[in-house]
PyMOL CGO cylinders between C-alpha atoms (Angstrom):
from pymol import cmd
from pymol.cgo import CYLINDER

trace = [
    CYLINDER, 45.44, -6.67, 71.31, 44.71, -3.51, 69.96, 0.3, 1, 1, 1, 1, 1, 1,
    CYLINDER, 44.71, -3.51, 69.96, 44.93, -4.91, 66.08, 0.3, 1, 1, 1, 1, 1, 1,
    CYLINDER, 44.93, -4.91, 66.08, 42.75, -7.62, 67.09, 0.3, 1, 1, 1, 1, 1, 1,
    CYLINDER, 42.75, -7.62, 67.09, 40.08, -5.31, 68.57, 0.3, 1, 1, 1, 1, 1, 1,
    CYLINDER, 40.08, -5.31, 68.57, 40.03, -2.97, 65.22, 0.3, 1, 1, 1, 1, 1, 1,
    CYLINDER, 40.03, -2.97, 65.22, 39.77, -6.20, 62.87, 0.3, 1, 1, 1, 1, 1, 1,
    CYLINDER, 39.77, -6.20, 62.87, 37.07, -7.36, 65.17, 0.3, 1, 1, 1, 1, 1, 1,
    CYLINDER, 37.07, -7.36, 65.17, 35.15, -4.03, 65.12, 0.3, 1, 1, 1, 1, 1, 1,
    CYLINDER, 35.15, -4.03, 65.12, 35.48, -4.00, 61.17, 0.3, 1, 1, 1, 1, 1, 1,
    CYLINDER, 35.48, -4.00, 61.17, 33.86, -7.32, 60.83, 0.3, 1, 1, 1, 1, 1, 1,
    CYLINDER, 33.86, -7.32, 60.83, 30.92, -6.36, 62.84, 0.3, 1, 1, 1, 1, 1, 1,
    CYLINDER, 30.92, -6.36, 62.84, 30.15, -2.69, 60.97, 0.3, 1, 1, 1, 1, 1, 1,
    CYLINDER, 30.15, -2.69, 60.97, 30.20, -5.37, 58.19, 0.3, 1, 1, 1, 1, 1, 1,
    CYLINDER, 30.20, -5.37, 58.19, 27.96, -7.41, 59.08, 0.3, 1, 1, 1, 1, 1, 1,
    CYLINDER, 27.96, -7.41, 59.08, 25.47, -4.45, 59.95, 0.3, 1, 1, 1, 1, 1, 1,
    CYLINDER, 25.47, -4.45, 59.95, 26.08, -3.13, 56.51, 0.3, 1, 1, 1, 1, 1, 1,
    CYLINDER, 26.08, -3.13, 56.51, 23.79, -2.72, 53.60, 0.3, 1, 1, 1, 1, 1, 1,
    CYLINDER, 23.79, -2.72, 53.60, 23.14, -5.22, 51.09, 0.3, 1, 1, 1, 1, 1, 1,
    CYLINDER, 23.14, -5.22, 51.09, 21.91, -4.41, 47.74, 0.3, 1, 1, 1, 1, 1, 1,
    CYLINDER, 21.91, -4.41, 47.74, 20.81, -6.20, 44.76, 0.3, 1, 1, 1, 1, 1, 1,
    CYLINDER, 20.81, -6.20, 44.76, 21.74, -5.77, 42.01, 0.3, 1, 1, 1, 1, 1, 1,
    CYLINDER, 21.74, -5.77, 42.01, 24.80, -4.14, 43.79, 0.3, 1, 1, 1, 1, 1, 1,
    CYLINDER, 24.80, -4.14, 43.79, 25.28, -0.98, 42.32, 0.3, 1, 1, 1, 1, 1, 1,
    CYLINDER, 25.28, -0.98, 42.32, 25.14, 2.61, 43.07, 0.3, 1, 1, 1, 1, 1, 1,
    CYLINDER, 25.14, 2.61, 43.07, 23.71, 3.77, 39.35, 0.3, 1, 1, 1, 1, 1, 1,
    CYLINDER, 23.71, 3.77, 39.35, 20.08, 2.67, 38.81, 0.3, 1, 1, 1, 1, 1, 1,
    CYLINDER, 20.08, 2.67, 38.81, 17.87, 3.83, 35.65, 0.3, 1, 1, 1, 1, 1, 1,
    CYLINDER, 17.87, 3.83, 35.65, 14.33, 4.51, 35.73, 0.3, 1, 1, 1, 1, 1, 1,
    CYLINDER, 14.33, 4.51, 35.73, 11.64, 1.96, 36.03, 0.3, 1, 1, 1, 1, 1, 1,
    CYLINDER, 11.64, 1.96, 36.03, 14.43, -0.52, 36.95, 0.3, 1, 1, 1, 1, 1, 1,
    CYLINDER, 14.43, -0.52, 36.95, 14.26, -3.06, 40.34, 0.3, 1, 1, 1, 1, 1, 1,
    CYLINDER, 14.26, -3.06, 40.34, 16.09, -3.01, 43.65, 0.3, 1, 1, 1, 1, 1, 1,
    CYLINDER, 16.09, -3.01, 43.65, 15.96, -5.03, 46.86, 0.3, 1, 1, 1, 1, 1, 1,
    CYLINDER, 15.96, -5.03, 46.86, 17.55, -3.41, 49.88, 0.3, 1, 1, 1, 1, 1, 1,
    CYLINDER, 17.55, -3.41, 49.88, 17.97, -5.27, 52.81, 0.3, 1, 1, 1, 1, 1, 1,
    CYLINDER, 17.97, -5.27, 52.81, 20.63, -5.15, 56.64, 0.3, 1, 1, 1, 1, 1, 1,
    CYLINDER, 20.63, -5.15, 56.64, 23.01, -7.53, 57.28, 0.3, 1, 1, 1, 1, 1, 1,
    CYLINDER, 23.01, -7.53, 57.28, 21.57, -7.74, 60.62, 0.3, 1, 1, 1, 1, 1, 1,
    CYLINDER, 21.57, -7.74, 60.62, 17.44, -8.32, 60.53, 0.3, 1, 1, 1, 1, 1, 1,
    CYLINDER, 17.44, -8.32, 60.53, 17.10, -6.40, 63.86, 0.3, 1, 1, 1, 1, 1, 1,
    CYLINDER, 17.10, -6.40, 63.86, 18.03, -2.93, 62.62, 0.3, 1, 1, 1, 1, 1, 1,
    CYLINDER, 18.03, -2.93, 62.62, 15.71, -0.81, 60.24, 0.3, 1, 1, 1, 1, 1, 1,
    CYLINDER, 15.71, -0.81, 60.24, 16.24, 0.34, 56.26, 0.3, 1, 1, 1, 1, 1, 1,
    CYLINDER, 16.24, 0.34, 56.26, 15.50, 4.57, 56.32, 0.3, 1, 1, 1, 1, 1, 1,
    CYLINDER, 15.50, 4.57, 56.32, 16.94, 6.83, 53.63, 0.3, 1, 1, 1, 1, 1, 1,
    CYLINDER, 16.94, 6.83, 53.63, 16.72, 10.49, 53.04, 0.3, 1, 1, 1, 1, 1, 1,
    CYLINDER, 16.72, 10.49, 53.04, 15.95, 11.82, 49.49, 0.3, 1, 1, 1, 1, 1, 1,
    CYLINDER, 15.95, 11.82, 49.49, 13.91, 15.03, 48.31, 0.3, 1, 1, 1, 1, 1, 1,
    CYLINDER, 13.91, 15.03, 48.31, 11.10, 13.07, 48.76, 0.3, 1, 1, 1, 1, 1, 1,
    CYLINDER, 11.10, 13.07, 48.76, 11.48, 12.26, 52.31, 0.3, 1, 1, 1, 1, 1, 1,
    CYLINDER, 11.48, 12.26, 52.31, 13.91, 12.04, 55.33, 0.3, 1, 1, 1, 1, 1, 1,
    CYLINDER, 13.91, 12.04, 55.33, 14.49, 9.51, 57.74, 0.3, 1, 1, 1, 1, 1, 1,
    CYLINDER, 14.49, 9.51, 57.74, 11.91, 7.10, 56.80, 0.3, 1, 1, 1, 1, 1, 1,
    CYLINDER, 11.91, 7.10, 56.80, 12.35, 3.58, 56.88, 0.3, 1, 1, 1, 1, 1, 1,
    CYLINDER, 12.35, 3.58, 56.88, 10.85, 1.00, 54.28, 0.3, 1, 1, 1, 1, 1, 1,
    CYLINDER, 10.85, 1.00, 54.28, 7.07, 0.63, 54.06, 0.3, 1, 1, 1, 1, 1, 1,
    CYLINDER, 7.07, 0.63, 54.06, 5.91, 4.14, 55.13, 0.3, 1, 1, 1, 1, 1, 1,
    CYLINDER, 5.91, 4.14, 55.13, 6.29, 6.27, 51.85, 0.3, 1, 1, 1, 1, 1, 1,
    CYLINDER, 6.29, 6.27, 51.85, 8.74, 4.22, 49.71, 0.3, 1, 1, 1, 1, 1, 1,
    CYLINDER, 8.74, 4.22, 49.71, 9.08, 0.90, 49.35, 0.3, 1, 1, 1, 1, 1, 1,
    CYLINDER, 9.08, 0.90, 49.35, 7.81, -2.75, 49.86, 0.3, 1, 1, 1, 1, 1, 1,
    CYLINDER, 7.81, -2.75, 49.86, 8.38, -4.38, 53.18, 0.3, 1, 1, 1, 1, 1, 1,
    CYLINDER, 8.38, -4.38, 53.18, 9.42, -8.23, 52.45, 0.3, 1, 1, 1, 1, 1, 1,
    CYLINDER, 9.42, -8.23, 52.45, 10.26, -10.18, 55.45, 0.3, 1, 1, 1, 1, 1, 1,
    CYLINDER, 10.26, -10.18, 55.45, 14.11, -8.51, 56.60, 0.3, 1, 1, 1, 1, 1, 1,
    CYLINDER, 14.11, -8.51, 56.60, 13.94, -6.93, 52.74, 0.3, 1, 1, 1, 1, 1, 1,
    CYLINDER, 13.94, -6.93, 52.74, 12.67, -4.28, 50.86, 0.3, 1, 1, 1, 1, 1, 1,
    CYLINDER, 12.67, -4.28, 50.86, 11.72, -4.26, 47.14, 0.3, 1, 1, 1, 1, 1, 1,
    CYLINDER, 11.72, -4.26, 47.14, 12.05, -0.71, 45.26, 0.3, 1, 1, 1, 1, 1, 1,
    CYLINDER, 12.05, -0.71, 45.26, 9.81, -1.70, 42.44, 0.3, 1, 1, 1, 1, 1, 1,
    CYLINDER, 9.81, -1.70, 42.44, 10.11, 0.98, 40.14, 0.3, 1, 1, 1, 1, 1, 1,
    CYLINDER, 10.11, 0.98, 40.14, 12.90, 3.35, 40.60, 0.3, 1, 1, 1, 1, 1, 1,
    CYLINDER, 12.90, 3.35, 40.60, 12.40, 6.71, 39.95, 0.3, 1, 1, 1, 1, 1, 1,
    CYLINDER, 12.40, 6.71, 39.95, 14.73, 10.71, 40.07, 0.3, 1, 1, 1, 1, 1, 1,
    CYLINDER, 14.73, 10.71, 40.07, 12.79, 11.18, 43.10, 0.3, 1, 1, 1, 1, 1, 1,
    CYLINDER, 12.79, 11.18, 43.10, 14.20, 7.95, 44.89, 0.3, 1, 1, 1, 1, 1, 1,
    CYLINDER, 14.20, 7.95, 44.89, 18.01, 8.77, 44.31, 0.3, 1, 1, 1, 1, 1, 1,
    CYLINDER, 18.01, 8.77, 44.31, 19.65, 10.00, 47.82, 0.3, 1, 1, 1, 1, 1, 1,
    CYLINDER, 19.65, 10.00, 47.82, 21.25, 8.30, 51.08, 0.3, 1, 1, 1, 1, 1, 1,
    CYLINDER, 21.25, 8.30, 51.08, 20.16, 4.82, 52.71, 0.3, 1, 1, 1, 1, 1, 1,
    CYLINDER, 20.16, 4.82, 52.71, 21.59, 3.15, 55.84, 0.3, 1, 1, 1, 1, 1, 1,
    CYLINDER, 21.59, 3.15, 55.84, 20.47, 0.49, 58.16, 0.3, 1, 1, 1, 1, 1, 1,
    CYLINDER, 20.47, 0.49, 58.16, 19.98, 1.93, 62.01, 0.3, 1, 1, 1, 1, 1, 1,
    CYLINDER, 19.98, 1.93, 62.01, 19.40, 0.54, 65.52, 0.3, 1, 1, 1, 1, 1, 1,
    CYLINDER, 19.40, 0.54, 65.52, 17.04, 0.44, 67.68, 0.3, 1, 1, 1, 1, 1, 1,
    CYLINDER, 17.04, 0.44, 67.68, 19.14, 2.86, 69.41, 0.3, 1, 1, 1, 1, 1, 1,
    CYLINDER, 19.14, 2.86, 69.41, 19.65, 5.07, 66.58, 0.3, 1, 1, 1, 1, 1, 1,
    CYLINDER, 19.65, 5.07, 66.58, 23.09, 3.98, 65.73, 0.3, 1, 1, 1, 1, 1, 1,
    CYLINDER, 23.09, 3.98, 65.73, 23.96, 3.53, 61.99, 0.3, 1, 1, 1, 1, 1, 1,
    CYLINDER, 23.96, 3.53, 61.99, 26.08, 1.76, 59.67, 0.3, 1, 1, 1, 1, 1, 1,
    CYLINDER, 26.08, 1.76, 59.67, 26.98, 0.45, 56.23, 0.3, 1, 1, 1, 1, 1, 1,
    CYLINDER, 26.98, 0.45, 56.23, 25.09, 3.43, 54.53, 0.3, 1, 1, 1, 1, 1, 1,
    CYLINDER, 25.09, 3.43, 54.53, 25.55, 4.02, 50.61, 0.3, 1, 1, 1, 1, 1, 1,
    CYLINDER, 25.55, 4.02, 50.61, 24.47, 7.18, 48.06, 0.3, 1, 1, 1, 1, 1, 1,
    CYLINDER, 24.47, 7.18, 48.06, 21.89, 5.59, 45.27, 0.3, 1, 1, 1, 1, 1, 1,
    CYLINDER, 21.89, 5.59, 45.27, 21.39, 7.99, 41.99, 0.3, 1, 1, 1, 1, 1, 1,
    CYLINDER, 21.39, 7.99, 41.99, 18.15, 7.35, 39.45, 0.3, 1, 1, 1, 1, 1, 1,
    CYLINDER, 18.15, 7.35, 39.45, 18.82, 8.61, 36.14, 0.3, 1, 1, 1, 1, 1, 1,
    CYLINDER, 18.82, 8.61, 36.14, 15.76, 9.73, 33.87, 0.3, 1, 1, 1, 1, 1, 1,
    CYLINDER, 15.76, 9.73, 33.87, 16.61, 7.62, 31.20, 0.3, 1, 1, 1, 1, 1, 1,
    CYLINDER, 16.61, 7.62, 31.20, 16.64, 4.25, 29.99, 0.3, 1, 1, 1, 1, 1, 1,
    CYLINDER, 16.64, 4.25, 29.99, 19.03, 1.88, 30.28, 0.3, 1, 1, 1, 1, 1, 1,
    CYLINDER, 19.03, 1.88, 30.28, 21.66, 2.48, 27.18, 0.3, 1, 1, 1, 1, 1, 1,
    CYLINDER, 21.66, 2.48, 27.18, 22.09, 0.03, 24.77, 0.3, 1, 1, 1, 1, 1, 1,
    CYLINDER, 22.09, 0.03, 24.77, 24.73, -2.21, 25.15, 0.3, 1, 1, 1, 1, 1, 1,
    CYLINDER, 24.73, -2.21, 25.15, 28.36, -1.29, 23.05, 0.3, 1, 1, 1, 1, 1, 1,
    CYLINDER, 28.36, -1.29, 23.05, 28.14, -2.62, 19.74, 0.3, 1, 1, 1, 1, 1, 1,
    CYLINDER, 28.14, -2.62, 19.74, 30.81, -5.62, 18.95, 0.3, 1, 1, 1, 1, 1, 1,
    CYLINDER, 30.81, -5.62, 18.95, 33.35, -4.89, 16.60, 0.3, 1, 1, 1, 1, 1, 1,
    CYLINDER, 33.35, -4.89, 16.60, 32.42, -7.15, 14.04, 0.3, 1, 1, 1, 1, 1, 1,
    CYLINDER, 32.42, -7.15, 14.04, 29.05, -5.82, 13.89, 0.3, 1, 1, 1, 1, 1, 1,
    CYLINDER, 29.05, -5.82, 13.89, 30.46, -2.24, 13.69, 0.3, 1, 1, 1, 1, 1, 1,
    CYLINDER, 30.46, -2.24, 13.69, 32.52, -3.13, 10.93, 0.3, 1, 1, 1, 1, 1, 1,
    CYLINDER, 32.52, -3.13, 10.93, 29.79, -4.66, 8.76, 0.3, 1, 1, 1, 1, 1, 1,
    CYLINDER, 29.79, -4.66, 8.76, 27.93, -1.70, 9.16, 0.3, 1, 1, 1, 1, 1, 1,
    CYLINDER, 27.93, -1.70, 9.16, 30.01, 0.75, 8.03, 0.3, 1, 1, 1, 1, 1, 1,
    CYLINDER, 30.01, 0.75, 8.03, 30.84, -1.25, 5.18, 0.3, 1, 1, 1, 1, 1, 1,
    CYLINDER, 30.84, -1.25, 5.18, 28.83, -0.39, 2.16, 0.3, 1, 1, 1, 1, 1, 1,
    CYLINDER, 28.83, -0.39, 2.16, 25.58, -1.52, 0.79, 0.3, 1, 1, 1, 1, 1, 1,
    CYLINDER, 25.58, -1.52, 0.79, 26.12, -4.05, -1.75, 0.3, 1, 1, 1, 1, 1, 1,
    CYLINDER, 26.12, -4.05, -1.75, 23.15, -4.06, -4.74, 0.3, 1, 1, 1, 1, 1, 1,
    CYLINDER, 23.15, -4.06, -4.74, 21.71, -7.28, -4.76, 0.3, 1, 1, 1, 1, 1, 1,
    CYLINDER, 21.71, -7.28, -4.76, 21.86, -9.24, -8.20, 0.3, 1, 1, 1, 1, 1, 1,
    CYLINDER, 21.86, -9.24, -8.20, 19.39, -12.42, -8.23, 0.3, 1, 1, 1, 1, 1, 1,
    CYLINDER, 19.39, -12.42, -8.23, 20.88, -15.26, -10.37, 0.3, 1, 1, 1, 1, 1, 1,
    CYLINDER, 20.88, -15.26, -10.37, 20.61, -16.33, -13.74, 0.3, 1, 1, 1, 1, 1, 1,
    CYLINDER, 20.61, -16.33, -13.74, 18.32, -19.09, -14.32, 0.3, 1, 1, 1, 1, 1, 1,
    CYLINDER, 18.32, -19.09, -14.32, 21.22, -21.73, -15.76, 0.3, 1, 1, 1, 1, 1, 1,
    CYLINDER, 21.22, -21.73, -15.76, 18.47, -23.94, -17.66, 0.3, 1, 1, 1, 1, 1, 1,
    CYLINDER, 18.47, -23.94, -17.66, 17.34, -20.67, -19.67, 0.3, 1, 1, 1, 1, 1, 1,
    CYLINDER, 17.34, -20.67, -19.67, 19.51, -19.71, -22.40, 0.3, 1, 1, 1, 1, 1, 1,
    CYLINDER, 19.51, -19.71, -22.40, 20.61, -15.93, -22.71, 0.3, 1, 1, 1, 1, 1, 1,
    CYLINDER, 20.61, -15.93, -22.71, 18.62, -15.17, -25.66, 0.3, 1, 1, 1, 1, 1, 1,
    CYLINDER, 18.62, -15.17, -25.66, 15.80, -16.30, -24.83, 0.3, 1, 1, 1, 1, 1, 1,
    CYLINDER, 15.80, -16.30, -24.83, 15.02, -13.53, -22.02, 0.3, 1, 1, 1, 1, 1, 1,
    CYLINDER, 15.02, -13.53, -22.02, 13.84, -10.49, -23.62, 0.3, 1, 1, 1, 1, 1, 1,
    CYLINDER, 13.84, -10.49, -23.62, 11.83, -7.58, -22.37, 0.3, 1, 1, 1, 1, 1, 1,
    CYLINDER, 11.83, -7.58, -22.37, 8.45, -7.77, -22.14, 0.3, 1, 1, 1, 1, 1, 1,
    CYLINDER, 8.45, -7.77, -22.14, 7.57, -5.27, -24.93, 0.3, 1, 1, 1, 1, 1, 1,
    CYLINDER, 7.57, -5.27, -24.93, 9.75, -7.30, -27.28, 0.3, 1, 1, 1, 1, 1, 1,
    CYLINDER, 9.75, -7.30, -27.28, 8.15, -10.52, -26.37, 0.3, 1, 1, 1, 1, 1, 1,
    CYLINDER, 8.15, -10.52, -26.37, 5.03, -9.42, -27.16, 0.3, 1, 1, 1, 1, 1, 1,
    CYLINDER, 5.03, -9.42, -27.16, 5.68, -7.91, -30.26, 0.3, 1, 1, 1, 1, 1, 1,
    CYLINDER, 5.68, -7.91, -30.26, 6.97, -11.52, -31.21, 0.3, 1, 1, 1, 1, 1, 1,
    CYLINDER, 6.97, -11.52, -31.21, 4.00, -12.99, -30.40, 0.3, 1, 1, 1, 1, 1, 1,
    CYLINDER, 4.00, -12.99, -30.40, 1.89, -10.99, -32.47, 0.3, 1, 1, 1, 1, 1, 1,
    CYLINDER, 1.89, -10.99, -32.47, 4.35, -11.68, -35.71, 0.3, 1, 1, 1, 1, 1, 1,
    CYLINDER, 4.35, -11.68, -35.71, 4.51, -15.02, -34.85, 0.3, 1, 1, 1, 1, 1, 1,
    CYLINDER, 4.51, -15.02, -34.85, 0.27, -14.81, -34.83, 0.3, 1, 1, 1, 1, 1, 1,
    CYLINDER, 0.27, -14.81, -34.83, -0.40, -12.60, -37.60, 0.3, 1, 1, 1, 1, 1, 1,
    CYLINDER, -0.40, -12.60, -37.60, -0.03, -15.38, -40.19, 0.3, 1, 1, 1, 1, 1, 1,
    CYLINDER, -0.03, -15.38, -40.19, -1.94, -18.14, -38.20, 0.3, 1, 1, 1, 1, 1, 1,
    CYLINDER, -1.94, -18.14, -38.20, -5.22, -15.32, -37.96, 0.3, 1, 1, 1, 1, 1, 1,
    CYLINDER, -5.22, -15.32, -37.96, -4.94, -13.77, -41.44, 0.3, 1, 1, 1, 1, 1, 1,
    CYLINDER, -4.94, -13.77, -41.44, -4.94, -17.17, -43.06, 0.3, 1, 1, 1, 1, 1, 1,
    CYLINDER, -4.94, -17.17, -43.06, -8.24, -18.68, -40.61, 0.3, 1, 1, 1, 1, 1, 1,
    CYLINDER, -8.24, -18.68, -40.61, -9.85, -15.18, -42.29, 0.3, 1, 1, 1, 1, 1, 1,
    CYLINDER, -9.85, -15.18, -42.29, -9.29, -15.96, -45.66, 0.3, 1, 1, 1, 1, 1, 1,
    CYLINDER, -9.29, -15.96, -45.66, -10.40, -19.42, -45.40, 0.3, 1, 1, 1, 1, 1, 1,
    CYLINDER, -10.40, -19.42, -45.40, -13.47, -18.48, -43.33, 0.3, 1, 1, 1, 1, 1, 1,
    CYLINDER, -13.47, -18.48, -43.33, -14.41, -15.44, -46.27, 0.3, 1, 1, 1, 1, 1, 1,
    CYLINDER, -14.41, -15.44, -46.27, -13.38, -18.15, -49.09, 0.3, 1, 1, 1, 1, 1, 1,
    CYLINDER, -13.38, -18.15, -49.09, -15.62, -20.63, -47.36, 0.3, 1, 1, 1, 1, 1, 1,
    CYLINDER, -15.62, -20.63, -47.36, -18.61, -17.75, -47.00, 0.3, 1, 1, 1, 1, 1, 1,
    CYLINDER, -18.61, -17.75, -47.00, -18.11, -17.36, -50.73, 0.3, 1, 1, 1, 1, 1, 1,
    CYLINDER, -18.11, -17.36, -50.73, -18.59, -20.58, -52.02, 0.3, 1, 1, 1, 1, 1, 1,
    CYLINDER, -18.59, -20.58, -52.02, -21.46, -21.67, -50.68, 0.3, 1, 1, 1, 1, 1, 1,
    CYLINDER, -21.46, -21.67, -50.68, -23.33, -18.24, -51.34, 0.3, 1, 1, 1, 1, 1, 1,
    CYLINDER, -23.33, -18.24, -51.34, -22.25, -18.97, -55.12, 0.3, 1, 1, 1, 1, 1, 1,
    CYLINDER, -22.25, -18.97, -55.12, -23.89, -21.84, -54.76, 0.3, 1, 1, 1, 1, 1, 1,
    CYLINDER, -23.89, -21.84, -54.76, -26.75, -21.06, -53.55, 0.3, 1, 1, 1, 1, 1, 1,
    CYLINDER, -26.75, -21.06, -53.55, -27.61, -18.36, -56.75, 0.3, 1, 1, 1, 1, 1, 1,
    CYLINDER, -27.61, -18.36, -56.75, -26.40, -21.22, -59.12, 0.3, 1, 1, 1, 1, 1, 1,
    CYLINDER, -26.40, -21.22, -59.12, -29.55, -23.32, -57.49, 0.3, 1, 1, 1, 1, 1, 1,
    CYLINDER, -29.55, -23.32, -57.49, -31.51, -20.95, -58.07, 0.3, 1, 1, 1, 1, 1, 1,
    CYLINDER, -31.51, -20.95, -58.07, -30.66, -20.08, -61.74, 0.3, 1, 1, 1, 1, 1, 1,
    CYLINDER, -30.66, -20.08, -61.74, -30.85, -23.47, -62.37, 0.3, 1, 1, 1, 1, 1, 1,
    CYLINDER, -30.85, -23.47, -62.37, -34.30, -24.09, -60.82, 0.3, 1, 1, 1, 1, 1, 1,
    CYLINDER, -34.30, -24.09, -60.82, -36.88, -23.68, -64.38, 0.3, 1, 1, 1, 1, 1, 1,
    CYLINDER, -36.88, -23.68, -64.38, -39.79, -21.73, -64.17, 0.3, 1, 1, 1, 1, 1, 1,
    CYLINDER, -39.79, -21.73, -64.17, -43.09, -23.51, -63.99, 0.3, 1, 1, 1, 1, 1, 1,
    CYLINDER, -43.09, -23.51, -63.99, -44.90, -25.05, -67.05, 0.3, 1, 1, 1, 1, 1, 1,
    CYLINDER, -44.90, -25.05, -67.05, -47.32, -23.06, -68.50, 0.3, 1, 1, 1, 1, 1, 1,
    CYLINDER, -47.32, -23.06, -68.50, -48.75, -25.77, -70.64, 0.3, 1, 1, 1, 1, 1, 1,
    CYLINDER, -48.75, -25.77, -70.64, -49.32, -27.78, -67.97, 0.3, 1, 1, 1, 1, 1, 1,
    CYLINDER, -49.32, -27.78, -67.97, -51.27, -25.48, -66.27, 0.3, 1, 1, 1, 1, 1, 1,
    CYLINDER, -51.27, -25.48, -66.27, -53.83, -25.01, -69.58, 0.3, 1, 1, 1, 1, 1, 1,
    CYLINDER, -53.83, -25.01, -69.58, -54.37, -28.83, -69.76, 0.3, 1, 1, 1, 1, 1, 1,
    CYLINDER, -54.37, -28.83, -69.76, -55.62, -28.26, -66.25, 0.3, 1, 1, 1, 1, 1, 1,
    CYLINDER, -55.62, -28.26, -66.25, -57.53, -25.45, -67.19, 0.3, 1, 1, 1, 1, 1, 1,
    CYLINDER, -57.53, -25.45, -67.19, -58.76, -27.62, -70.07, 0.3, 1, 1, 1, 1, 1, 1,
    CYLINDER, -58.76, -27.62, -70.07, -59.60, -30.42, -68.20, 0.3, 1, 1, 1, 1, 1, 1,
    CYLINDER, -59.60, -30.42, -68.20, -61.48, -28.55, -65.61, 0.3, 1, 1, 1, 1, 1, 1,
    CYLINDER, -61.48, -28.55, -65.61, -63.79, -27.33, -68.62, 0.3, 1, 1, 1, 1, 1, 1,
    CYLINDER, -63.79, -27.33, -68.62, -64.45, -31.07, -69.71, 0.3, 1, 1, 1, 1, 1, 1,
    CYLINDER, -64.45, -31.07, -69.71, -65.46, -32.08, -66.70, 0.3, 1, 1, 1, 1, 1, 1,
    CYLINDER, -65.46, -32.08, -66.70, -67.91, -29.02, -66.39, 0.3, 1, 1, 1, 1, 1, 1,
    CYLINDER, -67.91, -29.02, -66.39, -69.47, -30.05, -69.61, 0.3, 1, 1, 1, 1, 1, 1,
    CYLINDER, -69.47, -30.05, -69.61, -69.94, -33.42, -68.87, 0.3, 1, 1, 1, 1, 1, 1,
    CYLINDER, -69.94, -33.42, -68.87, -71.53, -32.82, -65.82, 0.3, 1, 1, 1, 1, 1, 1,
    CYLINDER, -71.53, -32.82, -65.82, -73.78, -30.58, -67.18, 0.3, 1, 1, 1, 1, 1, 1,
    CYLINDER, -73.78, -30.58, -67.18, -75.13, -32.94, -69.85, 0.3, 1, 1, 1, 1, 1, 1,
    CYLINDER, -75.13, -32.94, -69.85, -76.07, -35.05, -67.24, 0.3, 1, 1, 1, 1, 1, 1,
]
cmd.load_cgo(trace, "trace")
């Protein structure tokens, strides 16, 4: 009778216990937590540095329906919550802490610890398989080998183009040597004529 009684009592401080989600005593700042009683008739308080005895909705905390929402966790939040009576009795309390910090990054898996300790490796880009060894040479080079390669092509379009200039201004002074000077005969038979006409005119 007696074990019966205790199992029984155990059940019910159970089911007037604190729920918590997530369920966990460690919370980091700016994190989320919804407190809530097992049994809707009794009242969420807690006592912290902040405050002591309150219940949800007064200073701390967001009253939904038999829950309350912790939006944004804080140092100052971290202390001793428990669900109470009407008649001031209480049960199912638990300690929360707030660390100031973030939430740490989660461990590293091994693989990805291993490939970082292992060292850089310099990257090579490949060789272009259609291009033939020889044919990739510094860019100084190159250029140098175009210009040799040019140097004939432009020193031969000069000589032709100074040849060319040559000829025809040859030409031209052979034209003009050749051209003969006017006749100076020619011009006293018009002198002559002129005088003939003159007379004739003036015998008339």
């Amino acid at each position: 009778m007696f074990l019966l009684f205790f199992v029984l009592m155990v059940l019910w401080t159970k089911s007037q216990g604190l729920k918590m989600n997530p369920d966990r005593s460690q919370f980091y700042r700016w994190e989320s937590v919804v407190l809530d009683c097992e049994n809707p008739d009794w009242i969420l308080r807690r006592t912290t540095r902040r405050d002591s005895g309150t219940r949800c909705g007064q200073s701390w905390g967001e009253p939904r329906e038999f829950r309350c929402l912790i939006q944004y966790v804080d140092p100052m939040d971290g202390g001793w919550y428990w669900c109470e009576s009407r008649e001031g009795q209480s049960q199912g309390g638990r300690n929360i802490t707030v660390t100031d910090h973030f939430r740490p990054p989660a461990e590293t898996p091994p693989t990805h610890a291993a490939a970082e300790t292992r060292p850089a490796v310099e990257y090579v880009p490949p060789l272009d398989t259609d291009t033939p060894p020889g044919s990739q040479r510094p860019l100084p080079v190159a250029l140098l080998f175009h210009l040799l390669v040019l140097c004939p092509y432009v020193l031969s379009t000069v000589v032709m183009v100074s040849l060319c200039r040559h000829t025809r201004s040859g030409n031209q002074e052979q034209q003009v040597m050749m051209t003969p000077p006017p006749n100076k005969a020619t011009g006293l038979d018009k002198q002559s004529n002129d005088i003939t006409a003159v007379t004739i005119e003036h015998h008339f």
